[in-house]
BATOR-767001 format. One record per residue (C-alpha): y, z, x; residue number from 1; residue in one letter. Coordinates in nm, 3 decimals, always signed. Layout:
N
[node [Y; Z; X]; NUM; "A"]
...
END
This chain:
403
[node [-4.969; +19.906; +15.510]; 1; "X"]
[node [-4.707; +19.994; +15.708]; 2; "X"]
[node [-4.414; +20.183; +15.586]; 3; "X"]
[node [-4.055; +20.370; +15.621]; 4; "X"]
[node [-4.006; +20.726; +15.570]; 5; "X"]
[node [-3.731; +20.984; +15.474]; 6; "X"]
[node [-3.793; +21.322; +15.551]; 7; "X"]
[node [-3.674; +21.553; +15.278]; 8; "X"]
[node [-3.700; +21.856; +15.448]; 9; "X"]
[node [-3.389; +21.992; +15.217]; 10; "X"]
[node [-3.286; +21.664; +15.059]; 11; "X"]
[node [-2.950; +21.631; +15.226]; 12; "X"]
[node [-3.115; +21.752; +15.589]; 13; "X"]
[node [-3.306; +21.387; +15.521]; 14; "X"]
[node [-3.356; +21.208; +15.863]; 15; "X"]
[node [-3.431; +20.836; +15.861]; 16; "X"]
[node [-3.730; +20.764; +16.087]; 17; "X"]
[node [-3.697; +20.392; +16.132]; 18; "X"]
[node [-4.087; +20.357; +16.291]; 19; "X"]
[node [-4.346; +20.269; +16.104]; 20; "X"]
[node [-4.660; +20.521; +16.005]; 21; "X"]
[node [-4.986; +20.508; +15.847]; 22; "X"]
[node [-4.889; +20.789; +15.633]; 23; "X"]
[node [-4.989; +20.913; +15.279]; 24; "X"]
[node [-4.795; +20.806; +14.969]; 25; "X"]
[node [-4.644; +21.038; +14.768]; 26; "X"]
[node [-4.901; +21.015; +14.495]; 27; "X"]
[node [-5.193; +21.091; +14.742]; 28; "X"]
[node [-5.021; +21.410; +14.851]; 29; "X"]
[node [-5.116; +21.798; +14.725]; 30; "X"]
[node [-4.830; +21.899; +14.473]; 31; "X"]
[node [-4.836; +22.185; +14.649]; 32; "X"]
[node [-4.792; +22.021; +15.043]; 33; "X"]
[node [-4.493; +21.820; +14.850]; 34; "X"]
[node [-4.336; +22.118; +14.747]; 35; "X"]
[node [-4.314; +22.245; +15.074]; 36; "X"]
[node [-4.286; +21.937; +15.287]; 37; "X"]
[node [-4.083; +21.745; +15.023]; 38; "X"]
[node [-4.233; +21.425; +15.264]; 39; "X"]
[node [-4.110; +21.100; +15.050]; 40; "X"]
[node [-4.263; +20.772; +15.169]; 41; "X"]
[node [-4.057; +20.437; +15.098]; 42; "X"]
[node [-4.211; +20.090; +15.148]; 43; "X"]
[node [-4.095; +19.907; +15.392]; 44; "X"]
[node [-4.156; +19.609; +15.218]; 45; "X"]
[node [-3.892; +19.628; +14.945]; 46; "X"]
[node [-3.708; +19.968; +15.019]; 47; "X"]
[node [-3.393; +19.869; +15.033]; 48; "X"]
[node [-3.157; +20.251; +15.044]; 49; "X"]
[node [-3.230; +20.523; +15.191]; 50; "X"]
[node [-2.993; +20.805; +15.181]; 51; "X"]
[node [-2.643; +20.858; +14.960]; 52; "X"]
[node [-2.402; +21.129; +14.927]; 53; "X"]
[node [-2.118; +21.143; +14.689]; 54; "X"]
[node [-1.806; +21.399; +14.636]; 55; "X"]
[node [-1.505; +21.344; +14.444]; 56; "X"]
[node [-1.503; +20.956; +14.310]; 57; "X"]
[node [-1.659; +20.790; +14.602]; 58; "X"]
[node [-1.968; +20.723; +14.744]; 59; "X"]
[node [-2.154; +20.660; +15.078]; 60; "X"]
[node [-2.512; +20.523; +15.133]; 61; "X"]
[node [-2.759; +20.418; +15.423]; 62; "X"]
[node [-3.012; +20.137; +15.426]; 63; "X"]
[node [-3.296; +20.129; +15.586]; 64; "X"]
[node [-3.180; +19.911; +15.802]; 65; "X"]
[node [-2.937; +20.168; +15.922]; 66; "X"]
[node [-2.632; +19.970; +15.798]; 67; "X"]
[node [-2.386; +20.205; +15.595]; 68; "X"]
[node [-2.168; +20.094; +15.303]; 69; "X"]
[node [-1.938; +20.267; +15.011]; 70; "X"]
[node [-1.769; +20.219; +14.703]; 71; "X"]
[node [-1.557; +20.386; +14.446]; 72; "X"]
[node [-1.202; +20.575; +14.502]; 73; "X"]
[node [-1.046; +20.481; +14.840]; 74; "X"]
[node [-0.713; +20.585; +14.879]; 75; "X"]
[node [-0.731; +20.800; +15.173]; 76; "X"]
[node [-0.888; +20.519; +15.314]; 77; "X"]
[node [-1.263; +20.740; +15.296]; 78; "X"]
[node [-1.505; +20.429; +15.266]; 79; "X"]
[node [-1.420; +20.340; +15.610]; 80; "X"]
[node [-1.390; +19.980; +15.543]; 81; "X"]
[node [-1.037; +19.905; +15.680]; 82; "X"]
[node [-0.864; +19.966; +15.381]; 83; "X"]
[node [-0.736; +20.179; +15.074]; 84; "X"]
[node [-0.866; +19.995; +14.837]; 85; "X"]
[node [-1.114; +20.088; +14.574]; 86; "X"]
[node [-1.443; +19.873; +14.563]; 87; "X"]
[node [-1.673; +19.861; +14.242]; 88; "X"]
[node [-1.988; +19.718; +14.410]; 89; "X"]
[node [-2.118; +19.867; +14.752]; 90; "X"]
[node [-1.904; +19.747; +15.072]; 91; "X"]
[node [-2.023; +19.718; +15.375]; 92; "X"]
[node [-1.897; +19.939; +15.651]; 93; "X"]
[node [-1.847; +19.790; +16.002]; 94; "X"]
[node [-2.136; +19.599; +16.157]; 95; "X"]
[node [-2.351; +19.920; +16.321]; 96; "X"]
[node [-2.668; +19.937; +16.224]; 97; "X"]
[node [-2.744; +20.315; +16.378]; 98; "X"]
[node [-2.612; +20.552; +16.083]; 99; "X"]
[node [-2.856; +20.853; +16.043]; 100; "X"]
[node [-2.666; +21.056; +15.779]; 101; "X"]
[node [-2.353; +21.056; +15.654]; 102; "X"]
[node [-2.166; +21.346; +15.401]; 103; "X"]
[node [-1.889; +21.271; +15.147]; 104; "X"]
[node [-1.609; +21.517; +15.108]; 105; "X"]
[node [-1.336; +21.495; +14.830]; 106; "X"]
[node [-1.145; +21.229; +15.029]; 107; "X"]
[node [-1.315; +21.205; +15.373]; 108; "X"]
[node [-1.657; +21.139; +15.493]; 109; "X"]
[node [-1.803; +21.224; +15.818]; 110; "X"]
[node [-2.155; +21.091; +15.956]; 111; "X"]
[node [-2.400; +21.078; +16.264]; 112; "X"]
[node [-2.539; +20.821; +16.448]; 113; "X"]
[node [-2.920; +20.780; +16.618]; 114; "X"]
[node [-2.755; +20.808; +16.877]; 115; "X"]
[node [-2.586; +21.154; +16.807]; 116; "X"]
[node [-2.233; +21.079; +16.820]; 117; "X"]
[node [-2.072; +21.161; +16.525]; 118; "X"]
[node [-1.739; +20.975; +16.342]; 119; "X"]
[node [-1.469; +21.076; +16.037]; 120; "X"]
[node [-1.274; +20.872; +15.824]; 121; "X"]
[node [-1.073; +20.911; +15.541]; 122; "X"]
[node [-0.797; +21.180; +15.442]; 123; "X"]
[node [-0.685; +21.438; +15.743]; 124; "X"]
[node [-0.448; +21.675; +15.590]; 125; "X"]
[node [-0.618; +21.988; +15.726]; 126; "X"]
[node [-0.739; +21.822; +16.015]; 127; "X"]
[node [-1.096; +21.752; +15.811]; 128; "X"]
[node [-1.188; +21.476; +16.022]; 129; "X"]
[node [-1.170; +21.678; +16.400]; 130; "X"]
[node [-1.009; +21.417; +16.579]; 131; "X"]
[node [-0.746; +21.678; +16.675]; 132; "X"]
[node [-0.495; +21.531; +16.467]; 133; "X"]
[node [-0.353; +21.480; +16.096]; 134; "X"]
[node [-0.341; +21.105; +16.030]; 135; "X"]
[node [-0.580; +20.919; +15.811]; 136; "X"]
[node [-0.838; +20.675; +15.925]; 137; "X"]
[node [-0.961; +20.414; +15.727]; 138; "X"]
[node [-1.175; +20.335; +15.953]; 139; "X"]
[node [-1.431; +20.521; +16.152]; 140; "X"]
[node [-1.360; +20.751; +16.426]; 141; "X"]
[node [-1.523; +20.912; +16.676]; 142; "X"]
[node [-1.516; +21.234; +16.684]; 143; "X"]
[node [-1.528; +21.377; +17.089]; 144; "X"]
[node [-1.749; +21.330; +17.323]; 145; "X"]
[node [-2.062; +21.497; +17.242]; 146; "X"]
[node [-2.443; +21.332; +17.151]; 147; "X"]
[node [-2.577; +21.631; +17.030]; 148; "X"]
[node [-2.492; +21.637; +16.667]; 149; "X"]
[node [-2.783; +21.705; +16.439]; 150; "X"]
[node [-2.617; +21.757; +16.093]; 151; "X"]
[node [-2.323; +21.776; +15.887]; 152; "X"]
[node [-2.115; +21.827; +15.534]; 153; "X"]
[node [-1.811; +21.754; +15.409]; 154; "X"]
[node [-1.690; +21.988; +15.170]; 155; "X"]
[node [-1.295; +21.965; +14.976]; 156; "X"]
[node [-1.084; +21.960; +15.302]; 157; "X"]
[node [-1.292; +22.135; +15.569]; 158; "X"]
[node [-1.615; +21.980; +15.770]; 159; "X"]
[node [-1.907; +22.234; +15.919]; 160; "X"]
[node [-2.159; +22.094; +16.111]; 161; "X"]
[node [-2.480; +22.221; +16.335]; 162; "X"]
[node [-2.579; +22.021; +16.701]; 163; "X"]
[node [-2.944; +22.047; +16.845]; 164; "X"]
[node [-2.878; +22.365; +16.973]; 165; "X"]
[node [-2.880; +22.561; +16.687]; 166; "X"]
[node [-2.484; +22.584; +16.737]; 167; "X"]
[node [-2.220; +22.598; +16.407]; 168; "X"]
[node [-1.909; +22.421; +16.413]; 169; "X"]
[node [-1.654; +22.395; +16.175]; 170; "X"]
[node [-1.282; +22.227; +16.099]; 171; "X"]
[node [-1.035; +22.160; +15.864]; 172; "X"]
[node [-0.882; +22.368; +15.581]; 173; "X"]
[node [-0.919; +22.739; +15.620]; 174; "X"]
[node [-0.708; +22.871; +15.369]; 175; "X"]
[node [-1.014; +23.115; +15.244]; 176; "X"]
[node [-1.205; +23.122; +15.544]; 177; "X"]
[node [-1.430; +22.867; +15.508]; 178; "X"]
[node [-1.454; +22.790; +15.871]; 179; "X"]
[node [-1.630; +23.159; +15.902]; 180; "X"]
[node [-1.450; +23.181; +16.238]; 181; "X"]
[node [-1.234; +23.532; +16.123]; 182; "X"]
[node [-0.933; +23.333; +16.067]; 183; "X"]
[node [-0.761; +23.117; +15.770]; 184; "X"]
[node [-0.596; +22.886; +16.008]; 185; "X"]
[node [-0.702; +22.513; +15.996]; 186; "X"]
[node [-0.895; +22.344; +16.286]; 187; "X"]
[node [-0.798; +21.984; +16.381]; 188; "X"]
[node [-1.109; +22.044; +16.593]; 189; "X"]
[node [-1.446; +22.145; +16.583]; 190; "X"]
[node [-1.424; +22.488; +16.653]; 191; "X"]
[node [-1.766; +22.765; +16.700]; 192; "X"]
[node [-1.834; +22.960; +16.461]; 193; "X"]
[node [-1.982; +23.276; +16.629]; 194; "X"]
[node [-2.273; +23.274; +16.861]; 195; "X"]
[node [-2.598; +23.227; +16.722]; 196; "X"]
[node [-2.794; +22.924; +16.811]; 197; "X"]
[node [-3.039; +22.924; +16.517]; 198; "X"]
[node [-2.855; +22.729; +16.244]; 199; "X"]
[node [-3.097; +22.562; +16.058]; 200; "X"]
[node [-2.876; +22.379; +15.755]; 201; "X"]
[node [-2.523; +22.374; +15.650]; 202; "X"]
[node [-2.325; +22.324; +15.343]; 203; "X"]
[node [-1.975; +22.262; +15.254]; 204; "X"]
[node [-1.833; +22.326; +14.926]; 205; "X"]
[node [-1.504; +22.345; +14.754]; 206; "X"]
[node [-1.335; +22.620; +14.947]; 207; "X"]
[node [-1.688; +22.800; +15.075]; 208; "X"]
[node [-1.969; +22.776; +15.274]; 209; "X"]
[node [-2.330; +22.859; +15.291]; 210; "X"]
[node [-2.593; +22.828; +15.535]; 211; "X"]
[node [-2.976; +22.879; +15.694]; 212; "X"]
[node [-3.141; +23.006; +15.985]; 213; "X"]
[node [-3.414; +22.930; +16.120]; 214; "X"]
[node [-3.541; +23.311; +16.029]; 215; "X"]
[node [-3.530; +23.181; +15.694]; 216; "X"]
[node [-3.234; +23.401; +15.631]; 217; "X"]
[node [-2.917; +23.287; +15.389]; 218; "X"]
[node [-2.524; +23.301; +15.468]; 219; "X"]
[node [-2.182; +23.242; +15.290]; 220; "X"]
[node [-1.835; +23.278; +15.367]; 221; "X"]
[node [-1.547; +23.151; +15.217]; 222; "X"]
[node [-1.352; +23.163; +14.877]; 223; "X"]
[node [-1.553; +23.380; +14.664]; 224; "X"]
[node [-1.390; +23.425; +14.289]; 225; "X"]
[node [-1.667; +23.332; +14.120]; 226; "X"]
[node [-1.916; +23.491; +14.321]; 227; "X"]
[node [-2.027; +23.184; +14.471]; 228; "X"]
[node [-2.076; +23.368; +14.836]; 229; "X"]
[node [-2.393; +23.532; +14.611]; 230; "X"]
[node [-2.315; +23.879; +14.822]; 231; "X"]
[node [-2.239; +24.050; +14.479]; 232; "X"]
[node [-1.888; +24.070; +14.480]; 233; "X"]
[node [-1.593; +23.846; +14.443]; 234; "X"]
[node [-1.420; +23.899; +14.746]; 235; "X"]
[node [-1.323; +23.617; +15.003]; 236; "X"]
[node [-1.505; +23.630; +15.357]; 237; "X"]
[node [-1.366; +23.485; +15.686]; 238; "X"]
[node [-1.701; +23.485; +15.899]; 239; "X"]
[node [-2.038; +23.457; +15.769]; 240; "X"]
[node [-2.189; +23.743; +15.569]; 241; "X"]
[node [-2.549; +23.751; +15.508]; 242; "X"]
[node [-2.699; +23.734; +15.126]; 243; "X"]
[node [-2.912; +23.946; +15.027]; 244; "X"]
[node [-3.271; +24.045; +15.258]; 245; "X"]
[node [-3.451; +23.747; +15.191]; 246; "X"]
[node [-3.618; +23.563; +15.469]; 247; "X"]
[node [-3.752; +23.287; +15.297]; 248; "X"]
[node [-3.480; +23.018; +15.207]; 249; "X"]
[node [-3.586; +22.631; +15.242]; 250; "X"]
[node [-3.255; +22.486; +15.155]; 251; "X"]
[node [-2.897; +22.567; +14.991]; 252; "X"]
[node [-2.590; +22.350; +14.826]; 253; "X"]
[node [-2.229; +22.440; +14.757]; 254; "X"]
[node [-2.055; +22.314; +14.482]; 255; "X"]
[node [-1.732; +22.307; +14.352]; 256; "X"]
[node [-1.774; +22.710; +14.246]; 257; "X"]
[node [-2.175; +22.753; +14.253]; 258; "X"]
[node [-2.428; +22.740; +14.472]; 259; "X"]
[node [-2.750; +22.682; +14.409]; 260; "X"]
[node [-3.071; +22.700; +14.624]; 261; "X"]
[node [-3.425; +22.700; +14.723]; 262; "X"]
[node [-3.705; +22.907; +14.857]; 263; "X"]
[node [-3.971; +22.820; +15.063]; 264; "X"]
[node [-4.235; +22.923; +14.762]; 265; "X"]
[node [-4.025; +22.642; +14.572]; 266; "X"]
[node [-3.804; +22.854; +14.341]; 267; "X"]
[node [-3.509; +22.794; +14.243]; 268; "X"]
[node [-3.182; +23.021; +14.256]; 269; "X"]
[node [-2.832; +22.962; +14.173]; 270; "X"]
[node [-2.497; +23.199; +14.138]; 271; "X"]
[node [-2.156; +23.196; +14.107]; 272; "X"]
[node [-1.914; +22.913; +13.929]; 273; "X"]
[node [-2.095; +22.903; +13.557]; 274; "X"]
[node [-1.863; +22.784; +13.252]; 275; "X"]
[node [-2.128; +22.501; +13.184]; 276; "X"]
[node [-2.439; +22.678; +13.287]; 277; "X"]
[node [-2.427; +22.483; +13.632]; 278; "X"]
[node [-2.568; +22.774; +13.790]; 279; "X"]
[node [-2.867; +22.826; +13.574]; 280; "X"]
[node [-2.820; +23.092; +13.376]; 281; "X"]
[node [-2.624; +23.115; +13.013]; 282; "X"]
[node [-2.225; +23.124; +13.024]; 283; "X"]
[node [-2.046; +23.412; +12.932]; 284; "X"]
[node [-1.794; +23.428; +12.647]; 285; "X"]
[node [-1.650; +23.045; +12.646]; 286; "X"]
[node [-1.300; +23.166; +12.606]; 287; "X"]
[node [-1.144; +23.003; +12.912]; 288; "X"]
[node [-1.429; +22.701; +13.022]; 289; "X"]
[node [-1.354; +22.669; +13.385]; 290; "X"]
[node [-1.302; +23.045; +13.442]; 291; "X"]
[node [-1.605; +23.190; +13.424]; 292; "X"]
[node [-1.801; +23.394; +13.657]; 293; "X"]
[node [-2.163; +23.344; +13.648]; 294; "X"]
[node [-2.376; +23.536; +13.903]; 295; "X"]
[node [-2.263; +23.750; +14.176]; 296; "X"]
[node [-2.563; +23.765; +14.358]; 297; "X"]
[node [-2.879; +23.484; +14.357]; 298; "X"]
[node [-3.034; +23.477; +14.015]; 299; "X"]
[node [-3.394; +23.277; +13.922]; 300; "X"]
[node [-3.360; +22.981; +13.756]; 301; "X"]
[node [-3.681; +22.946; +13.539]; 302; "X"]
[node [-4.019; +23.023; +13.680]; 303; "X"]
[node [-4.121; +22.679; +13.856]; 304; "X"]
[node [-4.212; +22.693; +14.222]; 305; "X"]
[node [-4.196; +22.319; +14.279]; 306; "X"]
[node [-3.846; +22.253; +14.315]; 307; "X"]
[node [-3.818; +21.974; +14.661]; 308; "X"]
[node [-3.452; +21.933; +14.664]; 309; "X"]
[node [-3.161; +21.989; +14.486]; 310; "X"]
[node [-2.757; +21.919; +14.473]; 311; "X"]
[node [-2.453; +22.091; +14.331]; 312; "X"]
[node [-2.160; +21.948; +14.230]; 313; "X"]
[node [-1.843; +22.057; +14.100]; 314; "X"]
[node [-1.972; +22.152; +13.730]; 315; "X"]
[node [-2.338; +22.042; +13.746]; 316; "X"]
[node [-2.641; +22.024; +13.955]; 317; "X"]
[node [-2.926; +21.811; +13.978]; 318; "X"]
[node [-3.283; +21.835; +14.118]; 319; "X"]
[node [-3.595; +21.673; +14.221]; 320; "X"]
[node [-3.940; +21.850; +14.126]; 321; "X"]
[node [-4.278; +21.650; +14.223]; 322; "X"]
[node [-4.060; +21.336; +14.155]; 323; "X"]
[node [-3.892; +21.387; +13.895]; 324; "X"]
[node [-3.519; +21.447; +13.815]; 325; "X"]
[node [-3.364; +21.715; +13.641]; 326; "X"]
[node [-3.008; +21.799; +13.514]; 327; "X"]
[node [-2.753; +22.087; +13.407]; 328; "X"]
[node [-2.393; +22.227; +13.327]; 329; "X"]
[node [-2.120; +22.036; +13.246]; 330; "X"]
[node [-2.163; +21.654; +13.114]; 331; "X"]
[node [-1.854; +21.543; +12.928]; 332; "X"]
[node [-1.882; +21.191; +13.107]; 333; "X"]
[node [-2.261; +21.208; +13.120]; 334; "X"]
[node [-2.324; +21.362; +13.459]; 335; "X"]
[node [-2.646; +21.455; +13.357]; 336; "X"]
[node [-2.763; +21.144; +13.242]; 337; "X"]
[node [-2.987; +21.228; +12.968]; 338; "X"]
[node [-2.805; +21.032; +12.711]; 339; "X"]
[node [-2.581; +21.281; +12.599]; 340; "X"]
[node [-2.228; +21.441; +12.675]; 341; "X"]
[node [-2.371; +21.783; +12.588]; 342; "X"]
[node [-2.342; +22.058; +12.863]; 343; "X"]
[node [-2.673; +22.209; +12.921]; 344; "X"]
[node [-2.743; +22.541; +13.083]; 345; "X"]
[node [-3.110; +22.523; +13.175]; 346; "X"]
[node [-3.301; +22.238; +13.347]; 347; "X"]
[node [-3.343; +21.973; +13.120]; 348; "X"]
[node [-3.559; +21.631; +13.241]; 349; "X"]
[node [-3.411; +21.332; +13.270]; 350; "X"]
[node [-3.613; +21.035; +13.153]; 351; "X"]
[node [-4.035; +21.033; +13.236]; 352; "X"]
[node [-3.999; +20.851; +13.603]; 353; "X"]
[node [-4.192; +21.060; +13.879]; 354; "X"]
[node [-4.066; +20.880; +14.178]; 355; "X"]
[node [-3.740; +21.016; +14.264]; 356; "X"]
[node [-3.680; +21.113; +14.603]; 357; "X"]
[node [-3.257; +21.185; +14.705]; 358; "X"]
[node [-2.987; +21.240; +14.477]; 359; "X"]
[node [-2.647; +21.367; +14.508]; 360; "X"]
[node [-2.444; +21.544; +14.275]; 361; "X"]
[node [-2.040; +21.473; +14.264]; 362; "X"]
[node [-1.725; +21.551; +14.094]; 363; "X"]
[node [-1.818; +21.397; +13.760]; 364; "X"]
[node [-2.097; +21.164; +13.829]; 365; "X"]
[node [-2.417; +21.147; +14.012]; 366; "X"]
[node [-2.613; +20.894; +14.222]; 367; "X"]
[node [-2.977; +20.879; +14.354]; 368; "X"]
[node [-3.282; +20.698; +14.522]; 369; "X"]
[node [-3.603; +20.612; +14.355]; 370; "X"]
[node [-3.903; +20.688; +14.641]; 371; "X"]
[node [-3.904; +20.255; +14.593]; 372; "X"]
[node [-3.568; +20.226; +14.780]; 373; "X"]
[node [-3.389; +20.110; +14.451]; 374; "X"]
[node [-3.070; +20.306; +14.402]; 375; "X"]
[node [-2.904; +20.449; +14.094]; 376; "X"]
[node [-2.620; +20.589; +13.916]; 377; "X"]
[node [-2.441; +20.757; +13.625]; 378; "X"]
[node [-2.132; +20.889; +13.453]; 379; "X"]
[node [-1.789; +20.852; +13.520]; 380; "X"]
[node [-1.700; +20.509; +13.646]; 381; "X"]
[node [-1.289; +20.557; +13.648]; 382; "X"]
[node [-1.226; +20.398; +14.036]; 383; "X"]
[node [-1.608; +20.234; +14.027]; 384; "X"]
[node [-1.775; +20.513; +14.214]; 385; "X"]
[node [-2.100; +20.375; +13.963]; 386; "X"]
[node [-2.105; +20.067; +14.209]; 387; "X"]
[node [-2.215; +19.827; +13.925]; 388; "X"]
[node [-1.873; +19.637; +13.961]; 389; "X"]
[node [-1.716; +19.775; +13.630]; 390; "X"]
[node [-1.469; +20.035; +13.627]; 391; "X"]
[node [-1.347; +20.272; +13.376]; 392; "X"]
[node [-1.670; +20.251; +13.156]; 393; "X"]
[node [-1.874; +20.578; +13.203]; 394; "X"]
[node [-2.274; +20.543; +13.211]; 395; "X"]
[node [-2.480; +20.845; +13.003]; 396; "X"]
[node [-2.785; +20.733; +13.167]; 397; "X"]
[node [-2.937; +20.618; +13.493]; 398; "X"]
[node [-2.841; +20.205; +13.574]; 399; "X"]
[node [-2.955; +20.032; +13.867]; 400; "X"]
[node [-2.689; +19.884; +14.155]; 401; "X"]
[node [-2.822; +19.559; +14.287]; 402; "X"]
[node [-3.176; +19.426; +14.248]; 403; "X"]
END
């Protein structure tokens, strides 16, 4: 049977192949290949999304028929659909049918084309979307010339993003550094950021930024308060400082003030930003809740060496091990989706399915694809980022958009 597949390499670095292949399901695969490979196989028959990314109430997803669409907050005009109105079912977005990957940032989103080019919409304040200007688009842009773009995040106000050769760009707010150019002035522009061409994965958080090589080794730079560089102190960095001696890191995500991450053995590490546990480890003294500093420098979460993929988001993370889904941190609006609003500060599992395969991790509520193509979300539902045409009405566990 022929089928469509979504590399996983690091969740968000997922690539839609649109060919078909012969190749193995994710049942008939070694636990140990998927740990590594993190290969998840969707039918082509009735896989219907492929990819999603969410950040502060909105939300972007691909089909597998390339065609992008969004829902939730819109009034920076970030779902790209002409408008700044917010949609509670999923909207399409223009009429292309060639989006690769796309990133939501707290009111923009930036994505890529097959074709390489790559386009920004939404709020411009800091010159996010690269266009060389300030304005707002509320539609897609395109953003200069080049057909080289390979990947790219959207973090609070500021955009990094890596082309084919290995090259790091970044724009937008630099009030911290984020940019890791050696400045804090804002970019309307992409701008270099130093010289190296062996960038492997970028990601945008809050007011930081971390990053791969292709040597396996891990960077940061930007704000830094709660330790969420991971370089054992709390000080701010304006170009990219490297964490700890480590050559072995698969993948890494930037939250709001964590960041958590994976090795290529399958571990799991996270530091920084911890007043729920988000970073996997216990809070300190719960005197003031979102001023906590959790780990300074990467710290083990648990002993499992199967971790695939994982996301952080401003006071929780999720992840994906062998297919299934697991939550922590903060979950007053049910983030976590187990059920509860109880914060939890270790990896708890949500619900007994073993065929998840992308999920993303936002402000307050999270959204994610089965390895069927079905998509689905939870928690807060105040501007219908949920997508199941309510609004206002959080969700405590996983519901299904569309069937």
């Amino acid at each position: 049977m022929k089928k469509w597949f979504l590399t996983v390499a690091a969740v968000t670095m997922a690539v839609l192949s649109a060919c078909a292949t012969d190749s193995q399901t994710i049942s008939e695969q070694q636990p140990q290949q998927l740990a590594q490979e993190a290969v998840i196989v969707l039918p082509k028959a009735n896989a219907e999304w492929a990819y999603v990314s969410v950040s502060m109430s909105h939300t972007i997803a691909i089909k597998t028929d390339g065609s992008l669409w969004g829902w939730g907050g819109n009034h920076n005009g970030q779902l790209g659909d002409g408008t700044t109105t917010a949609r509670t079912t999923p909207a399409r977005v223009g009429t292309e049918t060639n989006w690769r990957y796309v990133s939501a940032g707290s009111g923009h989103t930036v994505a890529i084309r097959t074709d390489g080019t790559l386009w920004a919409w939404g709020g411009n304040h800091s010159g996010q979307l690269g266009d060389g200007t300030t304005t707002a688009r509320t539609t897609p842009a395109r953003v200069g010339t080049e057909t080289n773009w390979r990947y790219v995040s959207a973090g609070s106000g500021h955009t990094v993003a890596i082309r084919t050769d290995g090259t790091l760009w970044a724009w937008g707010s630099n009030f911290e550094g984020q940019l890791g150019d050696g400045t804090t002035t804002a970019r309307t522009t992409p701008a270099r950021v130093g010289t190296e061409t062996n960038w492997r994965y970028v990601s945008a958080g809050s007011g930081h930024t971390v990053a791969t090589r292709t040597d396996g080794t891990l960077w940061a730079w930007g704000s830094n308060f709660e330790g969420q560089l991971g370089d054992g102190t709390t000080t701010a960095r304006t170009t990219p400082a490297r964490i700890g001696t480590e050559t072995n890191w698969r993948y890494v995500s930037a939250g709001g003030l964590h960041t958590v991450a994976i090795r290529t053995d399958g571990s799991l590490w996270g530091w920084g930003g911890n007043a729920f546990g988000q970073a996997g480890a216990d809070p300190f003294v719960m005197l003031l809740r979102y001023d906590i500093i959790g780990p300074t420098s990467p710290r083990r979460i648990g002993s499992a060496t199967g971790w695939a993929s994982i996301s952080a988001g401003f006071g929780h993370t999720i992840a994906i091990m062998y297919g299934t889904l697991w939550a922590w941190g903060t979950n007053d609006w049910g983030e976590l989706g187990d059920g509860t609003t109880t914060y939890r500060t270790i990896p708890t599992r949500i619900g007994t399915e073993t065929n998840w395969a992308v999920v993303s991790a936002g402000m307050v509520y999270t959204v994610a694809v089965k390895s069927d193509g079905s998509l689905w979300t939870w928690g807060s539902n105040e501007v219908g980022q949920l997508g199941n045409g309510g609004e206002g009405e959080m969700s405590l566990i996983p519901i299904r958009i569309g069937q």
